[in-house]
One Martini backbone bead per residue (centre of mass of N, CA, C, O) as a GRO file, in nm:
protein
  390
    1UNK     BB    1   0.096   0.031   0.022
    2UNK     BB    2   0.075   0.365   0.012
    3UNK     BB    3   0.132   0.650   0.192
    4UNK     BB    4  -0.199   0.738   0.134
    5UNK     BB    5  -0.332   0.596   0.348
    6UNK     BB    6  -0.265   0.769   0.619
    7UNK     BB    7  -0.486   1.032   0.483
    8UNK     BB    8  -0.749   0.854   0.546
    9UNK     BB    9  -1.126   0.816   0.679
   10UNK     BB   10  -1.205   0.545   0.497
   11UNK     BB   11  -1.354   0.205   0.427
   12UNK     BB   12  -1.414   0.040   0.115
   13UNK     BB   13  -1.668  -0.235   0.077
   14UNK     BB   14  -1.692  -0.493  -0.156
   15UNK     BB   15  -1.931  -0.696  -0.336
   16UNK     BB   16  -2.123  -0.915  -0.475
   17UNK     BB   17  -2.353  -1.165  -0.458
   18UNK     BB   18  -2.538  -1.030  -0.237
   19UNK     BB   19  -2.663  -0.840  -0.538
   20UNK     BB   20  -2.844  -1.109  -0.596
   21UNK     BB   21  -3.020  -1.108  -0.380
   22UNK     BB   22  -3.301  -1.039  -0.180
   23UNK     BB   23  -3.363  -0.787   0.017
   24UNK     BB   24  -3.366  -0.980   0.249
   25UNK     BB   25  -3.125  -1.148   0.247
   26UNK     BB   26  -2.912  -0.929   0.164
   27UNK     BB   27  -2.964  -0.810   0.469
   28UNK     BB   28  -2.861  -1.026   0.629
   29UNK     BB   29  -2.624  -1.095   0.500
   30UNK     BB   30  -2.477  -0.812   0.538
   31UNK     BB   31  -2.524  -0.825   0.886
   32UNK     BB   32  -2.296  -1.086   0.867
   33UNK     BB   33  -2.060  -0.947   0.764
   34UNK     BB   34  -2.000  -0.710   0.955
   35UNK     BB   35  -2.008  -0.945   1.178
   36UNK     BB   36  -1.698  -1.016   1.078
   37UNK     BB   37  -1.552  -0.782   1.039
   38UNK     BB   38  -1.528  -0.657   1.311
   39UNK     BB   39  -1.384  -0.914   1.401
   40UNK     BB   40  -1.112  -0.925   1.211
   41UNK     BB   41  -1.027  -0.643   1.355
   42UNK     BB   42  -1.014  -0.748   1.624
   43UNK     BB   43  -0.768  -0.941   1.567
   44UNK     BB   44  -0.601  -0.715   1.443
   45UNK     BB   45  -0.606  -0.494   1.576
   46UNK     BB   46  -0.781  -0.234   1.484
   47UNK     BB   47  -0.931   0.044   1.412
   48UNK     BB   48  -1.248   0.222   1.509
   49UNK     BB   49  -1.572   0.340   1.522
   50UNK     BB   50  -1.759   0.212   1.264
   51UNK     BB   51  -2.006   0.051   1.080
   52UNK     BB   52  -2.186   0.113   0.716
   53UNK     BB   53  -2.468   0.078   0.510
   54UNK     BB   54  -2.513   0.059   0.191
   55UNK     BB   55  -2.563   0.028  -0.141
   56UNK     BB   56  -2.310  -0.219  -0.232
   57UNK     BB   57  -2.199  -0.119   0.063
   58UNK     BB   58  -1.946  -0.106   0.305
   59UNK     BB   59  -1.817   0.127   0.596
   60UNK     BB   60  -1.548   0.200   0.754
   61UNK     BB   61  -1.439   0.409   1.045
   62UNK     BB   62  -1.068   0.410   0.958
   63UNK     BB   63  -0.728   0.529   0.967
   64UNK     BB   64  -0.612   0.254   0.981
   65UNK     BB   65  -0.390   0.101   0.789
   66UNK     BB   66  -0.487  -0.188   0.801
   67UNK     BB   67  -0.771  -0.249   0.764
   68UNK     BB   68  -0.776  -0.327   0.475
   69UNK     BB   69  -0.635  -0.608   0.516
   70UNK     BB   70  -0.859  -0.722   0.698
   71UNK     BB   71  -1.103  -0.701   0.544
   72UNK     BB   72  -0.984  -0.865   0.292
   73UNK     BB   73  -1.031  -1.154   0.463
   74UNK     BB   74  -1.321  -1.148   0.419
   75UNK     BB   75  -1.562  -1.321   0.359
   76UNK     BB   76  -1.745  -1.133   0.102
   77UNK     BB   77  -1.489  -0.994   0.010
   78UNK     BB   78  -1.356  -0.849  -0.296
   79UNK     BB   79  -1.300  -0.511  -0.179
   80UNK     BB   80  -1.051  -0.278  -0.042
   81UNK     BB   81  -1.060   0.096   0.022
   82UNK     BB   82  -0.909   0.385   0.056
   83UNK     BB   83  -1.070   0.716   0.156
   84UNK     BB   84  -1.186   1.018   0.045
   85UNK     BB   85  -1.442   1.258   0.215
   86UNK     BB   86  -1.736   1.434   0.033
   87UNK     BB   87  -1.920   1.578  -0.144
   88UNK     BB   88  -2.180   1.548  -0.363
   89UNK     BB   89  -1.980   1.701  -0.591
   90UNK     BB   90  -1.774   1.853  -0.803
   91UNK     BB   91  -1.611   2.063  -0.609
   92UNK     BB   92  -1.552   1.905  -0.408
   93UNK     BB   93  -1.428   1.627  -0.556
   94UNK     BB   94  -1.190   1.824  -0.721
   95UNK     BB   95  -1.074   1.933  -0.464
   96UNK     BB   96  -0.970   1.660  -0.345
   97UNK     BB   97  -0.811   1.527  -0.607
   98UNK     BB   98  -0.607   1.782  -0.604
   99UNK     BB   99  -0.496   1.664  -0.352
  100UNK     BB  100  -0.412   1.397  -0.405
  101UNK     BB  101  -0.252   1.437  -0.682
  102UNK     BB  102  -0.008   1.660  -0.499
  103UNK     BB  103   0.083   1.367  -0.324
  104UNK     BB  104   0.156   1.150  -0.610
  105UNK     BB  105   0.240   1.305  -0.833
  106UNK     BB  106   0.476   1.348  -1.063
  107UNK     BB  107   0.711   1.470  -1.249
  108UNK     BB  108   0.565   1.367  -1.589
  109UNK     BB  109   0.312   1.218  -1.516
  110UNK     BB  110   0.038   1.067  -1.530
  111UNK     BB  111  -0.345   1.031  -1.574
  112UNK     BB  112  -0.663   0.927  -1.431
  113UNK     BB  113  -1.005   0.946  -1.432
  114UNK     BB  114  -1.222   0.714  -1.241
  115UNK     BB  115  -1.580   0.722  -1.275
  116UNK     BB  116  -1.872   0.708  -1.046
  117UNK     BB  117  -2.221   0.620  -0.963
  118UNK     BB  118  -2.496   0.655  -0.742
  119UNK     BB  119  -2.790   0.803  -0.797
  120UNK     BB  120  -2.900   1.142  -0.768
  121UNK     BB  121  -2.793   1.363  -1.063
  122UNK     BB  122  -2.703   1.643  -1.255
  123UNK     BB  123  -2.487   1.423  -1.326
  124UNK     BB  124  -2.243   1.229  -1.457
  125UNK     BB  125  -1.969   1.032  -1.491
  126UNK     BB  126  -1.827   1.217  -1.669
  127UNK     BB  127  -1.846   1.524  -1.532
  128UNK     BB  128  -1.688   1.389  -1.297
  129UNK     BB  129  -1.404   1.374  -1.464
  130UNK     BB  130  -1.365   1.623  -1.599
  131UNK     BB  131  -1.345   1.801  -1.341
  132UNK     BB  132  -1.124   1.674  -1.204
  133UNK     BB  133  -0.922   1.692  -1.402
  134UNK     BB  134  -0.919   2.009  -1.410
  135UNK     BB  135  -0.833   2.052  -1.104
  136UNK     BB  136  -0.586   1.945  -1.128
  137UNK     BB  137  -0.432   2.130  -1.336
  138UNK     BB  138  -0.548   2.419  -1.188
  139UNK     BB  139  -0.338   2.308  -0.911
  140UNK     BB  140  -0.085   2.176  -1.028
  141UNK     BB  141   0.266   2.190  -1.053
  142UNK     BB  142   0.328   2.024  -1.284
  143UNK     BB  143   0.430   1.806  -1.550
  144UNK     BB  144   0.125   1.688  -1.656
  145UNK     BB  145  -0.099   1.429  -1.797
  146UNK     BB  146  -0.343   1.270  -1.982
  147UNK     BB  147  -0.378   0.860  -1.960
  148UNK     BB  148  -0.626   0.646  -2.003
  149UNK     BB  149  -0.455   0.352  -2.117
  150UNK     BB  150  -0.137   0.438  -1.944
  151UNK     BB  151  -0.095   0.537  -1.657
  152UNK     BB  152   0.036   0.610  -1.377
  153UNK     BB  153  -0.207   0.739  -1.236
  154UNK     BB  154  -0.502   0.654  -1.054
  155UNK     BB  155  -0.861   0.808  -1.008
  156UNK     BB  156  -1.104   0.751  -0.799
  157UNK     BB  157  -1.459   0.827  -0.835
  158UNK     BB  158  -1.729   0.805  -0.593
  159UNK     BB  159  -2.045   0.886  -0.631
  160UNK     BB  160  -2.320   0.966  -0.426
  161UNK     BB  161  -2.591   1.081  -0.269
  162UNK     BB  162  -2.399   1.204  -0.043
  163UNK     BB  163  -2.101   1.102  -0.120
  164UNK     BB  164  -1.773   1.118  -0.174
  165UNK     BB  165  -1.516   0.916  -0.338
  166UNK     BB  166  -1.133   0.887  -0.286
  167UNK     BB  167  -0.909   0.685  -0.466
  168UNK     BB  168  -0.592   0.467  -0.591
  169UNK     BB  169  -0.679   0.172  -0.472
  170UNK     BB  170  -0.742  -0.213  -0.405
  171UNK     BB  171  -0.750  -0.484  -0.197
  172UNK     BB  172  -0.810  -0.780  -0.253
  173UNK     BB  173  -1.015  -1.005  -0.200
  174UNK     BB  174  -1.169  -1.325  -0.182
  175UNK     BB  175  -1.461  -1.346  -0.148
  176UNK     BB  176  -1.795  -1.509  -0.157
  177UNK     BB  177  -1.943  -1.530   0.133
  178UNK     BB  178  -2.056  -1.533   0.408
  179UNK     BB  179  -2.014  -1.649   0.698
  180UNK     BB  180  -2.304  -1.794   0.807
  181UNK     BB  181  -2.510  -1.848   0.567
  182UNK     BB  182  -2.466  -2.220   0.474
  183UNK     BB  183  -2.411  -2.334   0.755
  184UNK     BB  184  -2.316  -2.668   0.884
  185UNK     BB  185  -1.961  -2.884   0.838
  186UNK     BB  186  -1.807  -3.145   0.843
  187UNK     BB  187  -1.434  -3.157   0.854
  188UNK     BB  188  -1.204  -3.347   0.743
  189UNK     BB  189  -0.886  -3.342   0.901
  190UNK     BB  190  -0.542  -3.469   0.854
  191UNK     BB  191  -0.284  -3.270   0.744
  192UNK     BB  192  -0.269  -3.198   0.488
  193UNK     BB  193  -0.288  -3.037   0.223
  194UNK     BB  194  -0.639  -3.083   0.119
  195UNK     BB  195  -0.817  -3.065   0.356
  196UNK     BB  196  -0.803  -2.756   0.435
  197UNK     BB  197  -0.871  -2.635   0.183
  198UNK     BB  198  -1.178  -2.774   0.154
  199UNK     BB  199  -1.228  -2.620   0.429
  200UNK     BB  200  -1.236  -2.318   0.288
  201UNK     BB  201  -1.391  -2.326   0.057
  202UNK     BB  202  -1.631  -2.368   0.230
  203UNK     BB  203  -1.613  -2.106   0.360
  204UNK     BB  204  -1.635  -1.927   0.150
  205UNK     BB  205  -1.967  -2.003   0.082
  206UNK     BB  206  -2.038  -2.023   0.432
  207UNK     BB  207  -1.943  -2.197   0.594
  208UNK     BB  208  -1.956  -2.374   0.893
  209UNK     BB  209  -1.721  -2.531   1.090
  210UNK     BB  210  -1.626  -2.922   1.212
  211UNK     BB  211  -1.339  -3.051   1.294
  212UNK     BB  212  -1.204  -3.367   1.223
  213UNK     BB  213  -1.025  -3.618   1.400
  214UNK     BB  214  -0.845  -3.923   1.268
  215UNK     BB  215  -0.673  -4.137   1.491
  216UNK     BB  216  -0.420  -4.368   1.376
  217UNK     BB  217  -0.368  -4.556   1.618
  218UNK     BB  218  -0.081  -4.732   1.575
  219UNK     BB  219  -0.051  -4.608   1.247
  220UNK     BB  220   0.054  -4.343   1.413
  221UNK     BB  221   0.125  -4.045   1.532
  222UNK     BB  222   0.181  -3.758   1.640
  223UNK     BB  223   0.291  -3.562   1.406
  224UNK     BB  224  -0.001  -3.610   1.249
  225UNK     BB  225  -0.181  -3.435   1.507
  226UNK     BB  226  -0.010  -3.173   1.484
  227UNK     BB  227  -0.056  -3.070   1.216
  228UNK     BB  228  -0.339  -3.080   1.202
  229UNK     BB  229  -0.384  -2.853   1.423
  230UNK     BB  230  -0.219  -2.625   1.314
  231UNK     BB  231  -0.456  -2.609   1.039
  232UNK     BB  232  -0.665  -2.550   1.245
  233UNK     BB  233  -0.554  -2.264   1.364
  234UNK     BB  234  -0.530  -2.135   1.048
  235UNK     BB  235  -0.865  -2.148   1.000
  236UNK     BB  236  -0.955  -1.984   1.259
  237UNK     BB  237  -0.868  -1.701   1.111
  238UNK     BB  238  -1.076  -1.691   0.946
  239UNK     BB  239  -1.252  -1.732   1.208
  240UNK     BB  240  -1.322  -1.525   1.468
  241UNK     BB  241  -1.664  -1.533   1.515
  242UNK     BB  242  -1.586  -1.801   1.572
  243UNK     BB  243  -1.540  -2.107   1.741
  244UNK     BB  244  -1.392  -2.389   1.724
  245UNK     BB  245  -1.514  -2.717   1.705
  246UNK     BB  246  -1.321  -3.007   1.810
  247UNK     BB  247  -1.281  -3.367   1.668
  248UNK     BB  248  -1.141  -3.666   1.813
  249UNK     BB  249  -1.101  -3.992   1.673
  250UNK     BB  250  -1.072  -4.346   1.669
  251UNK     BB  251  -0.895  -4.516   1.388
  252UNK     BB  252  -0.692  -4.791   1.501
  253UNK     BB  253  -0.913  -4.991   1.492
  254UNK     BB  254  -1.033  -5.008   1.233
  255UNK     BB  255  -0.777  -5.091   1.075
  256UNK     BB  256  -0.714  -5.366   1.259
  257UNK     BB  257  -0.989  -5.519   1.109
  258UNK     BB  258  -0.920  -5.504   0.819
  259UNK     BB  259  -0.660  -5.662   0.838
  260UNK     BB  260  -0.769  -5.951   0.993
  261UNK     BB  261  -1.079  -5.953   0.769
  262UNK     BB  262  -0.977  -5.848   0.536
  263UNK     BB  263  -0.904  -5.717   0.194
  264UNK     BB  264  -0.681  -5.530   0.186
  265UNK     BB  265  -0.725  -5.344  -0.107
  266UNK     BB  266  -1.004  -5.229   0.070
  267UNK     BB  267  -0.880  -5.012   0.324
  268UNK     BB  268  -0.935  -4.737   0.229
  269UNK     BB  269  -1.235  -4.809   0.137
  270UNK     BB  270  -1.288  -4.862   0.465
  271UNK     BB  271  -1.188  -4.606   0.591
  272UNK     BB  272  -1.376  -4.395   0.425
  273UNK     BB  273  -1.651  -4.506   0.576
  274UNK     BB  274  -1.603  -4.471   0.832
  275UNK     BB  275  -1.581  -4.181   0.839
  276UNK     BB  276  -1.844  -4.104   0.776
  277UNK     BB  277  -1.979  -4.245   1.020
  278UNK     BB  278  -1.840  -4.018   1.223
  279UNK     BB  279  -1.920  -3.763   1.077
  280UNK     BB  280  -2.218  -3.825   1.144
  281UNK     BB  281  -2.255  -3.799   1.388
  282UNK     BB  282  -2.141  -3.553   1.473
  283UNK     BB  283  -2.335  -3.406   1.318
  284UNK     BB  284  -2.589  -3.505   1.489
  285UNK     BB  285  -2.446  -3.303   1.755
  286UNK     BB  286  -2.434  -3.028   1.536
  287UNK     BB  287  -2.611  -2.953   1.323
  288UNK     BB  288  -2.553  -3.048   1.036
  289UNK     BB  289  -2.537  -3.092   0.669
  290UNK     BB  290  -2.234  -3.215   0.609
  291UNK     BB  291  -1.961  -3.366   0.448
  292UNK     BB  292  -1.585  -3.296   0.446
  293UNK     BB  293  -1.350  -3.309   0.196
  294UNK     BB  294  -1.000  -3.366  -0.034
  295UNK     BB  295  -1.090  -3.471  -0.271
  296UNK     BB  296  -0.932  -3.562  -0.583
  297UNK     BB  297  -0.962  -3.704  -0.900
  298UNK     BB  298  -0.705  -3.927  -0.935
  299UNK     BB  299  -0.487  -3.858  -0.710
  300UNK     BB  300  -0.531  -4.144  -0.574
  301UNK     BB  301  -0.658  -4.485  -0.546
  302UNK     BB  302  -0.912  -4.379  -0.348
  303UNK     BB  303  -0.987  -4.124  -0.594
  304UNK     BB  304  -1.161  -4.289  -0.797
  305UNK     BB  305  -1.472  -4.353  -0.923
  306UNK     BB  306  -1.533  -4.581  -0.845
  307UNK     BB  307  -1.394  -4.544  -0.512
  308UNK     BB  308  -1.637  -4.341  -0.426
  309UNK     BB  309  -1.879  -4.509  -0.505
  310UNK     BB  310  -1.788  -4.727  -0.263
  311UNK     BB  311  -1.763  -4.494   0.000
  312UNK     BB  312  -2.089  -4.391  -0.029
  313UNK     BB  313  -2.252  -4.613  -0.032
  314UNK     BB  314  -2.525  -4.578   0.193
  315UNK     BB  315  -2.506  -4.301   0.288
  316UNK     BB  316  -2.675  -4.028   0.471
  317UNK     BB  317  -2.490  -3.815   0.401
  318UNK     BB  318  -2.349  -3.501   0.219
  319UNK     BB  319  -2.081  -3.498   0.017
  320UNK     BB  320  -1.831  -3.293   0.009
  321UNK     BB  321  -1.600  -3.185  -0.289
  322UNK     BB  322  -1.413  -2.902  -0.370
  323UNK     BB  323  -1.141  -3.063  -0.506
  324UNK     BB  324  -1.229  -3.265  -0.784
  325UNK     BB  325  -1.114  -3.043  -1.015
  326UNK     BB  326  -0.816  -3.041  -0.858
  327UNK     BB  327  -0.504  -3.009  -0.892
  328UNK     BB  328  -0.198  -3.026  -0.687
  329UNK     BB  329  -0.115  -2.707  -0.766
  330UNK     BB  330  -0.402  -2.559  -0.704
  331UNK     BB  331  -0.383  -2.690  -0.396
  332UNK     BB  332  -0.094  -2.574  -0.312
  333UNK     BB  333  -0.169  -2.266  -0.358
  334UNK     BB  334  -0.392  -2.202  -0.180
  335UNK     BB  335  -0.227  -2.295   0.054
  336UNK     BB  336  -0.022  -2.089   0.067
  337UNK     BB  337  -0.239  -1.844   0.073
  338UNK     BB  338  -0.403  -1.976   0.351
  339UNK     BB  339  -0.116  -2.110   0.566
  340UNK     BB  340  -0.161  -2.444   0.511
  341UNK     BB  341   0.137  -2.559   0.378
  342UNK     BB  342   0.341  -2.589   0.632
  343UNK     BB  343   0.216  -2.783   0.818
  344UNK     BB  344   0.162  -2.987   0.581
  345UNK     BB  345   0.509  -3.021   0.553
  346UNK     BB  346   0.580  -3.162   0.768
  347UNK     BB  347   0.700  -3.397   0.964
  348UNK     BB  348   0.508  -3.726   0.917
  349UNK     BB  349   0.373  -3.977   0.947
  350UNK     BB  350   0.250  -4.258   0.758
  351UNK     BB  351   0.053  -4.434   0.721
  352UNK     BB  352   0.038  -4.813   0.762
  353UNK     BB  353  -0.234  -4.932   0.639
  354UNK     BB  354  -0.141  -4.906   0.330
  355UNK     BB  355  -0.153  -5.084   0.089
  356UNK     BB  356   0.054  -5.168  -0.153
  357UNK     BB  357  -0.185  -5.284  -0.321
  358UNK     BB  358  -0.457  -5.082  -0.410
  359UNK     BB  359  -0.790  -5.032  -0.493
  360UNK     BB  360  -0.948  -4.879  -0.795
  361UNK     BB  361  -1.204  -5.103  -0.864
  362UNK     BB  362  -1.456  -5.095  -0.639
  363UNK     BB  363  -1.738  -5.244  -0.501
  364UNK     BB  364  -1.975  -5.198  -0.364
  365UNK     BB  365  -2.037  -5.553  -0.275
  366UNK     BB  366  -1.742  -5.585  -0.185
  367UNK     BB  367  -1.766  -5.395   0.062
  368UNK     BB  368  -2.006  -5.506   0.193
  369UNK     BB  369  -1.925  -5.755   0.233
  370UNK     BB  370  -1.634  -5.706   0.422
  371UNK     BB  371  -1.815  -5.597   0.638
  372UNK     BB  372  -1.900  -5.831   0.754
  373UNK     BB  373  -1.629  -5.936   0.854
  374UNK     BB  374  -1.743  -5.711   1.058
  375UNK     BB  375  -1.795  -5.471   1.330
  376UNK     BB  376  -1.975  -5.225   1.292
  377UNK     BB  377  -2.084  -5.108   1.519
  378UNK     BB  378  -1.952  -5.133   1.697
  379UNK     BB  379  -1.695  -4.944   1.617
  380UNK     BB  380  -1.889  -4.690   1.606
  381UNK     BB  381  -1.936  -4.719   1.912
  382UNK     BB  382  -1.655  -4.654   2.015
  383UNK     BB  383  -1.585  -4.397   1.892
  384UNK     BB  384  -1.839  -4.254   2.016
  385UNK     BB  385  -1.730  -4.273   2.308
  386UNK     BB  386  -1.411  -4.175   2.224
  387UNK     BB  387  -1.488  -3.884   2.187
  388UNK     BB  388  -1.336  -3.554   2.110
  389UNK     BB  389  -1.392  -3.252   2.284
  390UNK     BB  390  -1.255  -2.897   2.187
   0.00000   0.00000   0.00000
């Protein structure tokens, strides 16, 4: 961000899908974004004064530098500038610019002035890139051109009904929902790359996550439940306003009766229906309504189209994939960006219960054949019984 940053008086948060929906709706997202935003600012320990809503718009009222990206980081916010505010006139608008450009335009560079209206005025939103253009011009002493297709410098000007907003630039927002407006569901979090991704993109269409880890002692050890909470704690910061309920569920009961009565090469898929089975309980003592996973297609043996639908065969509750069509390097960029790349790499033992040859091409039949020669109900009242909760 630019030093004129620092002589901003509010910022401003845009927004996109909340724009399409119903009146009620709309008005709801926006009261639960704002409680939101205020969340993440409080966490980041931004000042402000209050946050004010128009239409298509909220104002955060605050001169803190920080605010700006901080608000960016709220799930469905798409951009927010810092601005500085006056009069809804032509003559506010061009003397603000004119003070704007006088602190930022350097000798010999060009400019641009882009504007835009919303309200009822007796100008256009040309009327307004004219005036304010001609403002820095007749304000300046400096040797500047105006050049609309690659200026140097860009002025932005926002003029709505009651007050006019002038800014020079943006911070991309995430995007998405706002959290709280889709529901809740349960996220399987192993630790890896992948399932933390899985369980933001859900966070960004707006579901509240409850983070499910499936303990897989003694086929693997500390370092790996190390790891998933790690990356539960990365995910939480994108949460402030609300803490995350953590269950971590046993199951190394369950590998090892896989191991001693069925066929080695159906064990990820009968491991990945158990997970299922114990992240429907969870679902319903939280009353959730879906569950996450990090599924990404055809990207491991136990990912083929086959065996998702013979790990899915007959379960109650809908399976979400959010990574289904992303290879591993789209979602390794993800994790980058969203901080849970650094923890999900970290050095971790790996299951050991994974046969040498898994099956490929698993079928619903042959899967439940397997579950009889174990007792799936005790099995998963085992977890039920063991089930933590912090």
């Amino acid at each position: 961000m630019k030093n004129i940053l620092k002589f901003h008086d509010a910022i401003l948060v845009r927004y996109d899908e909340l724009a399409l929906k119903s009146k009620r709706v709309r008005t709801r997202y926006e009261q639960i974004l704002v409680k939101n935003i205020k969340a993440m600012l409080n966490a980041d320990g931004c000042s402000y004064s209050r946050i004010s809503r128009e239409m298509g718009r909220i104002f955060i009222h605050s001169e803190d530098t920080e605010a700006v990206k901080s608000a960016a980081k709220v799930f469905g916010v798409v951009s927010a500038s810092a601005v500085f505010t006056c009069k809804s006139d032509l003559e506010s608008a061009g003397r603000l610019c004119a003070e704007v450009a006088a602190r930022i335009l350097k000798e010999g560079q060009s400019f641009a002035i882009r504007s835009r209206r919303a309200g009822n005025h007796e100008f256009t939103s040309r009327d307004v890139a004219v005036a304010c253009g001609d403002a820095v011009f007749d304000s300046i002493n400096k040797n500047v051109r105006v050049d609309l297709d690659n200026p140097d410098v860009e002025i932005f000007v926002e003029m709505r009904q009651d007050k006019a907003y002038v800014f020079t630039e943006s911070v991309k927002g995430v995007g998405g929902l706002p959290m709280g407006t889709q529901g809740k569901m349960v996220a399987l979090v192993s630790g890896g790359i992948d399932s933390p991704v899985a369980a933001w993109l859900m966070m960004k269409r707006g579901c509240e996550i409850v983070p499910l880890y499936l303990n897989n002692d003694p086929f693997s050890d500390e370092t790996t439940r190390e790891r998933a909470m790690q990356c539960i704690d990365v995910l939480q910061k994108w949460s402030p306003q609300k803490k995350f309920t953590i269950y971590e569920a046993p199951h190394g009961e369950n590998l090892l009766a896989f191991l001693e009565n069925c066929d080695n090469r159906l064990n990820c898929v009968l491991c990945r229906r158990m997970m299922y089975r114990i992240a429907g309980e969870v679902l319903k003592l939280e009353d959730a309504h879906g569950i996450i996973t990090g599924s990404s297609l055809g990207q491991v043996a136990s990912q083929t189209s086959q065996n998702m639908l013979a790990e899915m065969y007959g379960m109650e509750y809908p399976i979400y994939h959010p990574l289904i069509g992303l290879d591993k390097l789209e979602i390794t960029d993800i994790a980058r960006k969203i901080g849970t790349l650094g923890p999900s790499t970290k050095p971790a033992t790996c299951c050991m219960a994974v046969p040498e040859y898994p099956s490929t091409a698993a079928k619903p039949e042959e899967v439940i054949k397997a579950e009889r020669l174990i007792d799936v109900p005790s099995l998963v009242e085992s977890m039920v019984k063991n089930l933590k909760k912090f």
